[in-house]
C-alpha positions in Angstrom: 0.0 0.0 0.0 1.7 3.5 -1.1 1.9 6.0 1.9 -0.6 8.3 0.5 -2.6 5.4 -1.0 -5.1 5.2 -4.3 -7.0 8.1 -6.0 -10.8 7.3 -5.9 -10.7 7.9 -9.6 -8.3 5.0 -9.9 -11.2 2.6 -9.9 -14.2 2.2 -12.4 -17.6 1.5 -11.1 -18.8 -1.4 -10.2 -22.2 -3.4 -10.1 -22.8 -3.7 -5.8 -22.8 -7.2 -5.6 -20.0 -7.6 -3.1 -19.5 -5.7 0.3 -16.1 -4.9 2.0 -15.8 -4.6 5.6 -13.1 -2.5 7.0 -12.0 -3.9 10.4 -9.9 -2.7 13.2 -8.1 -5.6 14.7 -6.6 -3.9 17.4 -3.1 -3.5 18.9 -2.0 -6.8 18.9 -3.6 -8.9 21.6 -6.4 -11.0 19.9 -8.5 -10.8 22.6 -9.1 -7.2 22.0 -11.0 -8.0 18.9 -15.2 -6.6 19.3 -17.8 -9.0 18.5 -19.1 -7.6 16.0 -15.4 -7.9 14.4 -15.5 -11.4 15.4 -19.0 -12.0 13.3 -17.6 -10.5 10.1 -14.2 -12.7 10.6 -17.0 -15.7 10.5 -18.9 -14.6 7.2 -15.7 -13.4 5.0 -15.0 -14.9 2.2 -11.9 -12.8 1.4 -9.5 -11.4 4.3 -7.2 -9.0 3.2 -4.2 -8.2 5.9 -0.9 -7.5 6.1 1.3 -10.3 7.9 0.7 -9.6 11.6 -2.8 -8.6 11.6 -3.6 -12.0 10.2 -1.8 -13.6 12.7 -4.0 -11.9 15.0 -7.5 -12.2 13.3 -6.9 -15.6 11.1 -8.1 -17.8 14.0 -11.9 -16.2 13.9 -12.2 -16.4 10.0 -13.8 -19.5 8.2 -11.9 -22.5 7.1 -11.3 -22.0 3.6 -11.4 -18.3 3.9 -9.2 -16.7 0.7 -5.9 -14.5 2.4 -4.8 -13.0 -0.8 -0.7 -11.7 0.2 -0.7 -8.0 0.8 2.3 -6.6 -0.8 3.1 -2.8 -1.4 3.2 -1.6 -5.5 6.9 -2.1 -6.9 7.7 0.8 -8.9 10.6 -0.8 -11.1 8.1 -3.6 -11.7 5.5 -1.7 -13.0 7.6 0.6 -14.9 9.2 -2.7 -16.4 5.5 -3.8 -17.4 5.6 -6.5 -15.0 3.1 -5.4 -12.2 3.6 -8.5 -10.2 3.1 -6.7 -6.7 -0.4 -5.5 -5.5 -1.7 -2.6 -2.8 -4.5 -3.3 -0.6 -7.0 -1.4 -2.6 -6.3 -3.1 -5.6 -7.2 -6.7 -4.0 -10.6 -5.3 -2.2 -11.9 -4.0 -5.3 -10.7 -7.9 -7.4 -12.0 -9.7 -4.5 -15.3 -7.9 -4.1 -16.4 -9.1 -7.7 -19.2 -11.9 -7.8 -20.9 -11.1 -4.8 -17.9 -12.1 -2.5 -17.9 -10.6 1.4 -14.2 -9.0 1.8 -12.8 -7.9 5.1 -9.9 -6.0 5.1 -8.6 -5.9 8.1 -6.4 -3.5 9.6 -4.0 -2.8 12.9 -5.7 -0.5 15.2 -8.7 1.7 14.3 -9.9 2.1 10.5 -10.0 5.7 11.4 -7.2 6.3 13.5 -4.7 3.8 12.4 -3.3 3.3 8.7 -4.8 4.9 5.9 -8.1 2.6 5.6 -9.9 6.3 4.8 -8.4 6.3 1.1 -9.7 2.8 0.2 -13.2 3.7 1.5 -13.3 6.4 -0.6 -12.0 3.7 -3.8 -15.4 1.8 -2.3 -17.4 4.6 -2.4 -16.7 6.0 -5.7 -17.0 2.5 -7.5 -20.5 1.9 -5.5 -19.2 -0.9 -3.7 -21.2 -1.1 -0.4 -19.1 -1.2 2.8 -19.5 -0.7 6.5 -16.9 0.1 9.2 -15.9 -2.1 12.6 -14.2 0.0 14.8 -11.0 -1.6 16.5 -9.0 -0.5 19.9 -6.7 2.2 18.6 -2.9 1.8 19.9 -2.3 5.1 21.1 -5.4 3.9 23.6 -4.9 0.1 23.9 -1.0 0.3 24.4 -1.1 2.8 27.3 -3.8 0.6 29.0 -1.8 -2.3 29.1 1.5 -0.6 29.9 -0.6 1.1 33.4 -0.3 4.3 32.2 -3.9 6.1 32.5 -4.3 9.2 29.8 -6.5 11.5 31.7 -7.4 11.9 35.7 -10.3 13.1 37.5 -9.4 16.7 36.2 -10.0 15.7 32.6 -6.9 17.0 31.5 -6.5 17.3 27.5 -5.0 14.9 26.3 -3.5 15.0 22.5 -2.7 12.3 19.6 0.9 13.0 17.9 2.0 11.1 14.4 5.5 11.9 14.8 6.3 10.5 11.4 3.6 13.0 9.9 3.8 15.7 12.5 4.8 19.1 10.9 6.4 21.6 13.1 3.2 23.6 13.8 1.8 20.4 15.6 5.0 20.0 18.0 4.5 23.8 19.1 1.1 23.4 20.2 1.9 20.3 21.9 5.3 21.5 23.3 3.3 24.7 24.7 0.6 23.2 25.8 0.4 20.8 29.4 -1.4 18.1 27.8 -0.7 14.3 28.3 0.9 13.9 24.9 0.3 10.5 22.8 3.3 10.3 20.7 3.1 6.8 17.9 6.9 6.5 16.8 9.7 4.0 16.0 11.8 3.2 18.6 15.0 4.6 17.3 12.9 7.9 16.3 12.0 8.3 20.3 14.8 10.5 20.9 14.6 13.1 18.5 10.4 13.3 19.3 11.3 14.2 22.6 13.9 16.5 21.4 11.1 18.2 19.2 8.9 18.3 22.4 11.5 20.1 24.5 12.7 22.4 21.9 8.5 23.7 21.5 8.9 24.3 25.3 8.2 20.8 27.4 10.4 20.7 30.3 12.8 17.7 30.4 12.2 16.7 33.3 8.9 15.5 32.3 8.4 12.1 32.5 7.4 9.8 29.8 7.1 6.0 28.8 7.7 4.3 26.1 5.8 0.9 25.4 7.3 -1.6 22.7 5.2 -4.7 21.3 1.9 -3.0 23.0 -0.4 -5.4 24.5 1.6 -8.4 23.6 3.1 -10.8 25.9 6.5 -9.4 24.0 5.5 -6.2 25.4 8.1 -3.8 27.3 7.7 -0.7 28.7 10.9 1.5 29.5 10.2 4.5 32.2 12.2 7.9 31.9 12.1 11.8 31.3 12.3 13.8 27.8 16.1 14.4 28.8 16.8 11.2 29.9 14.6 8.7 27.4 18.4 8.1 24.8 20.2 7.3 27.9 17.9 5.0 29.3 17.3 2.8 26.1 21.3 2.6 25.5 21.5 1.5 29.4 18.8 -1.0 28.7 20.8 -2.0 25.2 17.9 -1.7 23.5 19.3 1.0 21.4 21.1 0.7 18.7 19.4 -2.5 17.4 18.0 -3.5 14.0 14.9 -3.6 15.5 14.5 0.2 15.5 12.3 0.5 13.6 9.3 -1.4 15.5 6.5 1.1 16.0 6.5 2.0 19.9 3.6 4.2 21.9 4.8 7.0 24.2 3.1 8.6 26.9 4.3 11.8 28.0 2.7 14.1 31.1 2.5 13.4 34.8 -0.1 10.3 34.6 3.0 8.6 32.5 5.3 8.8 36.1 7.4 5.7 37.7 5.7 5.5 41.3 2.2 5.3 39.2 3.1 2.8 37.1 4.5 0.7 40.1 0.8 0.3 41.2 -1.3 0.4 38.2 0.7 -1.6 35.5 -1.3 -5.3 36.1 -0.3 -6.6 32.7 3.6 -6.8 32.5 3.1 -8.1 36.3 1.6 -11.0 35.7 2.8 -13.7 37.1 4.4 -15.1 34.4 4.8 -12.4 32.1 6.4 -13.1 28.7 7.5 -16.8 30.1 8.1 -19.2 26.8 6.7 -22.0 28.5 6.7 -25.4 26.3 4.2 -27.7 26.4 4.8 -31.0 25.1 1.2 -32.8 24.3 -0.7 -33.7 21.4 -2.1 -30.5 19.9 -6.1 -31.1 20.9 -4.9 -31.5 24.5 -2.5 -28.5 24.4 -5.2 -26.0 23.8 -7.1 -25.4 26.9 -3.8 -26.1 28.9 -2.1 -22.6 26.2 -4.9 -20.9 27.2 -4.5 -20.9 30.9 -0.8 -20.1 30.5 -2.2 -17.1 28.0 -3.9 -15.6 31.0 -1.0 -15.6 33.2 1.3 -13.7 30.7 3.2 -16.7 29.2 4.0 -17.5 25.8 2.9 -21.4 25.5 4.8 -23.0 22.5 3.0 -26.4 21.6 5.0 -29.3 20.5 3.2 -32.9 20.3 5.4 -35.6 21.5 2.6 -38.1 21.1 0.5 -39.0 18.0 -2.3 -40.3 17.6 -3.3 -43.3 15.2 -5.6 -45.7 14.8 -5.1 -49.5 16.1 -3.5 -51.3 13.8 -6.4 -54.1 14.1 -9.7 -52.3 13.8 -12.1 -55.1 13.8 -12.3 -55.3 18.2 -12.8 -51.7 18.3 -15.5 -52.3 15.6 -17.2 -55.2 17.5 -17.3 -53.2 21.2 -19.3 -50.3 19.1 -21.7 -52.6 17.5 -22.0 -54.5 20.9 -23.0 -50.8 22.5 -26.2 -50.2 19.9 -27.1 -54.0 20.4 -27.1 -53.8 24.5 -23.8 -55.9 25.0 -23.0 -53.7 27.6 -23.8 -51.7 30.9 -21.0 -49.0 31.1 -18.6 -47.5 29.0 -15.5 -45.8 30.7 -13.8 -43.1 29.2 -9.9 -42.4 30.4 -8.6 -39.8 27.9 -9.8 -37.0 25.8 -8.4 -39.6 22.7 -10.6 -42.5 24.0 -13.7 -40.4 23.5 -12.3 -39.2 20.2 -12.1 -42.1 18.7 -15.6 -43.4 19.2 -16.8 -40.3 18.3 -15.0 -41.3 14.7 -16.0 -44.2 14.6 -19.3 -43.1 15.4 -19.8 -41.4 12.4 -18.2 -43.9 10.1 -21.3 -46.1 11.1 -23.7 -42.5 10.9 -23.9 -43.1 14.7 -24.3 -40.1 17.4 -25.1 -39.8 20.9 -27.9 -41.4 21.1 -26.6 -45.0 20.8 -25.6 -44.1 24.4 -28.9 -43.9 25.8 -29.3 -46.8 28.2 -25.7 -47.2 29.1 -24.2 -45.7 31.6 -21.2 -43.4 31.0 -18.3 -42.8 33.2 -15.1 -40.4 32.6 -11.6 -40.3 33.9 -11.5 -36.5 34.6 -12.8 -32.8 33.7 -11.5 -32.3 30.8 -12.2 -35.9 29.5 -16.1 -35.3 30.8 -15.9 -32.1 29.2 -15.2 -34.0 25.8 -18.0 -36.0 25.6 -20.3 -33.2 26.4 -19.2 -31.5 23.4 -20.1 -34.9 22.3 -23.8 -34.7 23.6 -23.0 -37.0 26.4 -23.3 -36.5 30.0 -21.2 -38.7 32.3 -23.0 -40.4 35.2 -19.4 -40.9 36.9 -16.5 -38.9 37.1 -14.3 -39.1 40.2 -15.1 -36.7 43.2 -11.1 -37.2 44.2 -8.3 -37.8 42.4 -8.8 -37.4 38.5 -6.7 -40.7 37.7 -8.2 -44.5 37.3 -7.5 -45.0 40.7 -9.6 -42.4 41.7 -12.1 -43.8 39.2 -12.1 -46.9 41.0 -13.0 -45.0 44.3 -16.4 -44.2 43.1 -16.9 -47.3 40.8 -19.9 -49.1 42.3 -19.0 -53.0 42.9 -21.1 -55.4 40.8 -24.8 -56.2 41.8 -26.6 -59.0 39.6 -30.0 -57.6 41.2 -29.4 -53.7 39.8 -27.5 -54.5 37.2 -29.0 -56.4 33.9 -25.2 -56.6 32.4 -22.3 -57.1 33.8 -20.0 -55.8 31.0 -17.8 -52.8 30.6 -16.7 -51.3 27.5 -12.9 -50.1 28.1 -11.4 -48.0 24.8 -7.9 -46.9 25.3 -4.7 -46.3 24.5 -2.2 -49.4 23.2 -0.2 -48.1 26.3 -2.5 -48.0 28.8 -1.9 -50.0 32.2 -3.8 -52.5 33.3 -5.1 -50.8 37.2 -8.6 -50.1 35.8 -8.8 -53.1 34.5 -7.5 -55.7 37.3 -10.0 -52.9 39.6 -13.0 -53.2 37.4 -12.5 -57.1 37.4 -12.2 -57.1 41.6 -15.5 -55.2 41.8 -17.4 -58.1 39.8 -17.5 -57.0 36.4 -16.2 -58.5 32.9 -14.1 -56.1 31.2 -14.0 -55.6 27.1 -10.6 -54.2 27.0 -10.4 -52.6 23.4 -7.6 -50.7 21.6 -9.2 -47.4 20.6 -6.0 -45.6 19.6 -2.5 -46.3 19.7 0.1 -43.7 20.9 3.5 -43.1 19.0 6.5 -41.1 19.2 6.0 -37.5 17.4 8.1 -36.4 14.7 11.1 -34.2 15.9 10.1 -30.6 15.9 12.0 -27.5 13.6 15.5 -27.4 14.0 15.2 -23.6 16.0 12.7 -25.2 18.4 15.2 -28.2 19.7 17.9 -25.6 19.9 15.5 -23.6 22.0 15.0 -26.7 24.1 18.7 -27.5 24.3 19.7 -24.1 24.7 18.1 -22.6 27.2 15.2 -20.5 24.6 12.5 -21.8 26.5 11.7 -20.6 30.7 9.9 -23.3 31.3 8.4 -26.8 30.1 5.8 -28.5 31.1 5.2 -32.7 32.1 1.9 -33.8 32.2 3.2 -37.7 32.2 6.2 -40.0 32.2 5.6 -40.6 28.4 6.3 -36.5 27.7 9.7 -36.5 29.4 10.5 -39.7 27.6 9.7 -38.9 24.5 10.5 -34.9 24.3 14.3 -35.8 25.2 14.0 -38.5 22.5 12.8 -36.5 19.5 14.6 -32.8 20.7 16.9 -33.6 24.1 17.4 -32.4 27.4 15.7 -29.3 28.4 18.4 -26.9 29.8 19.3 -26.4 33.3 18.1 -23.0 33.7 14.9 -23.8 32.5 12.1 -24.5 35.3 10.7 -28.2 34.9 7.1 -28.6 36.0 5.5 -31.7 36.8 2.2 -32.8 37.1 2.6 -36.2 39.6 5.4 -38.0 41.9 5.9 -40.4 39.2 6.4 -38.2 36.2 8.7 -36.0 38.2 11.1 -39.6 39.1 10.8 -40.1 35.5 12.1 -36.2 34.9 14.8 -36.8 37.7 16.3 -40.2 36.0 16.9 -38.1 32.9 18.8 -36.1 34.5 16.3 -33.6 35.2 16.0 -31.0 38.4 12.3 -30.2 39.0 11.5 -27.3 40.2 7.4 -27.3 40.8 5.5 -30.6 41.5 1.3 -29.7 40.9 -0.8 -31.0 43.8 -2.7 -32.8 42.1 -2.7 -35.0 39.1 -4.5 -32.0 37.0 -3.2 -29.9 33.9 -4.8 -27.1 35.1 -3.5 -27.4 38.8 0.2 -27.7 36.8 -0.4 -24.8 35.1 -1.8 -23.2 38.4 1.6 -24.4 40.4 3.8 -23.1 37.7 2.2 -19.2 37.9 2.9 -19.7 41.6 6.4 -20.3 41.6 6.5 -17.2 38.3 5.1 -15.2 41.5 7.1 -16.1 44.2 10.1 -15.5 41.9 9.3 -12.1 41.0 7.9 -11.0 44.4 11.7 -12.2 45.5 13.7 -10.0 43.2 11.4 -7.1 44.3 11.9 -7.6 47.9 15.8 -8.2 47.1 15.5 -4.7 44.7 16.5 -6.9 41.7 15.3 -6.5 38.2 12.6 -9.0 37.3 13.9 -11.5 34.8 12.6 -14.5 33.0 14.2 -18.0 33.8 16.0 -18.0 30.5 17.9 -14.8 31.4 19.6 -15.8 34.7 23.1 -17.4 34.3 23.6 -20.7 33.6 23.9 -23.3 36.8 22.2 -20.6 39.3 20.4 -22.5 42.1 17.0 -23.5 41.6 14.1 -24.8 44.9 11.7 -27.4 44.2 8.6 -25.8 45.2 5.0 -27.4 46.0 1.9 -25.3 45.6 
């Protein structure tokens, strides 16, 4: 897209078959996305985005959705006769033939951010119908996230600068002025906007921040005056960097001060802000695990150690689901989130659904396991009230009783792997046991080169073991984690199998839950950083200490 963007003329009319939405996605944190952005993302056939904002709206689209690649116009191409590069404008008004919904999606606020203004006037002048989704601006979003609140109970003004488009009438007014000023640079051009704020008559000593990677979990926010803001990024050795050129939000004015932002910024103090934490399970079961870690400020990197396949011998697995529609069988016990995955398939291979269930009784393993077969249309009758594990199944297994119970058969899909304690349990409360492969478990494919260097290197702050199998397998297909990175583990005996590989675990969850791992780990993120504030240290990630320093097993 050229900086000043298409001439309305540019574009011949066209019939209005199609409509365009222009979208704001935000600053950067998908989660800032409106609902009604969220609803267009769902009905588009064409998204049109530049790299990053797909990353952050691509998960709300349609599969199938076209994402044509947005490219700015290359004069020597065109001049050559070879216009193989296209501008956003150019691809809304292709795509929008035939009656096609197009969003084009932009960082920000259509109206504040970019230059979505010039394409809507290309819309408008060709009759193509559009509408307009506001997003979270950055000059708002990023100060919200960096604790830095623009006006006060005196409603101070508060002003929007461009510096890159800021002509020199605009840094008087702000310069004279006492207004909180809102400058959107790069972060090599910091320094000279401050110097064009004190030359129009700020003080120096006026404090400012200056917020990289706004509302990210890469975010950083750097605390300093007009005066001091170049020495405090060369301190930091943030400056000079080929990364300069990253767009950066600063807030300059009173509300922007250091004992403020002690109190009020709650998202770079999460406990486990900016953590790359790794967790090593299949992708379906990594999901809601990524997500909790999301909402403690970590960056969860997924790679499967474990896939999935079908048993090598379907035919069992085929009798034990016929045997369920003919009445072969009074329960059906569920012990993974894979188990109830792969009836579900095979369910609809035979154009089954939930309701062959209905007369057997259903029992699950855990939560998250129960929480699969209700997206299944199945409610358990039995998951345990104490430990979420077969032993704990077997806790609240009722014994068998020929007067209450027609059939004394269980139907028991699982993994190739499995261990026989349900079973030999099941047996010694009276009841005959089907014992089906559903699913056999194999070593994953190693992951990318950069992502076992990670491992080996120390890239990662923290990984993850949510069974004996993980450790196992993750040092076989990408090695040893490092030593400064913290290990988490979710049981006794996953931990011993951490420890024999050489391993020093640092949290132990207290109980045999994801989500309680997950839990423990933010614990120990908090203890940590509540130490190097009471010690009047700098708060650093796990990967940035030196290598060997002393690590505490901690139970939470």
């Amino acid at each position: 897209m050229s900086p000043t963007g298409p001439a309305a003329s540019d574009f011949p009319p066209l019939s209005p078959q199609g409509q365009v939405t222009f979208l704001g996605a935000g600053p950067g944190d998908p989660g800032l996305l409106t609902l009604r952005a969220v609803e267009a993302l769902a009905s588009a056939d064409v998204l049109v985005a530049e790299p990053d904002v797909l990353d952050v709206v691509r998960g709300h689209a349609r599969a199938g959705v076209s994402t044509p690649e947005l490219t700015v116009v290359d004069v020597a191409s065109t001049t050559a006769g070879v216009p193989v590069l296209r501008d956003a404008a150019n691809l809304v008004m292709e795509a929008v033939k035939g009656g096609r919904r197009v969003v084009r999606a932009v960082a920000g606020d259509p109206g504040l951010d970019g230059n979505a203004g010039a394409e809507m006037l290309a819309c408008a002048a060709a009759g193509v119908p559009f509408e307009v989704v506001p997003g979270v601006a950055a000059a708002v979003g990023v100060p919200a996230y960096a604790g830095v609140p623009l006006r006060d109970a005196q409603g101070a003004d508060v002003r929007f600068v461009d510096a890159r488009t800021a002509s020199d009438r605009c840094w008087s007014e702000v310069g004279a002025s006492d207004a909180t000023a809102v400058v959107s640079t790069t972060l090599d051009a910091v320094a000279a906007a401050a110097g064009e704020l004190v030359s129009a008559g700020r003080k120096p000593d006026t404090p400012l921040t200056v917020t990289i990677a706004g509302t990210t979990t890469r975010q950083r926010t750097w605390t300093a005056t007009l005066g001091t803001i170049a020495q405090v990024l060369k301190q930091a050795k943030v400056l000079p960097s080929p990364e300069g050129h990253r767009p950066v939000i600063a807030v300059v004015g009173e509300r922007s001060s250091a004992a403020q932002r002690d109190q009020l910024a709650w998202f770079e103090s999460k406990p486990l802000f900016g953590w790359k934490v790794l967790v090593p399970r299949t992708k379906e079961q990594a999901a809601s695990l990524s997500d909790q870690l999301r909402s403690y400020g970590a960056v969860p990197h997924e790679v499967p150690t474990i896939a999935v396949e079908p048993p090598r011998t379907p035919q069992q697995m085929e009798r034990a689901v016929k045997g369920l529609v003919t009445g072969r069988y009074e329960w059906i016990a569920f012990t993974s989130v894979n188990a109830v995955k792969a009836v579900r398939e095979k369910f609809e291979e035979y154009g089954l659904d939930a309701r062959a269930f209905a007369g057997i009784k259903v029992a699950a393993v855990g939560e998250q396991t129960a929480a699969a077969l209700v997206d299944f249309g199945v409610k358990p009758d039995l998951v345990p009230s104490g430990e979420q594990s077969a032993a704990g199944l077997l806790e609240d297994w009722p014994p068998y009783d020929p007067v209450f119970d027609p059939i004394d058969r269980v139907f028991l899909p699982r993994a190739d792997i499995a261990t026989e304690t349900l079973v030999a349990g099941l047996i010694e409360l009276g009841w005959e046991v089907d014992d089906v492969t559903a699913y056999r478990t194999v070593r994953a494919s190693p992951p990318p080169a950069d992502t076992r260097e990670a491992i080996k290197g120390g890239g990662f702050d923290a990984v993850l073991f949510t069974s004996s199998s993980t450790v196992r397998n993750l040092v076989g297909i990408a090695g040893k984690p490092h030593n400064v990175t913290v290990i988490a583990c979710i049981g006794p005996a996953t931990a011993k199998t951490a420890e024999e590989h050489g391993l020093r675990v640092d949290v132990l969850s207290p109980e045999p839950s994801v989500h309680k791992l997950a839990e423990a780990l933010s614990a120990f993120g908090a203890q940590r950083r509540d130490a190097a504030k009471e010690a009047g240290d700098p708060v650093t990630r796990p990967s940035e200490r030196r290598p060997g320093a002393r690590r505490r097993r901690t139970t939470t």
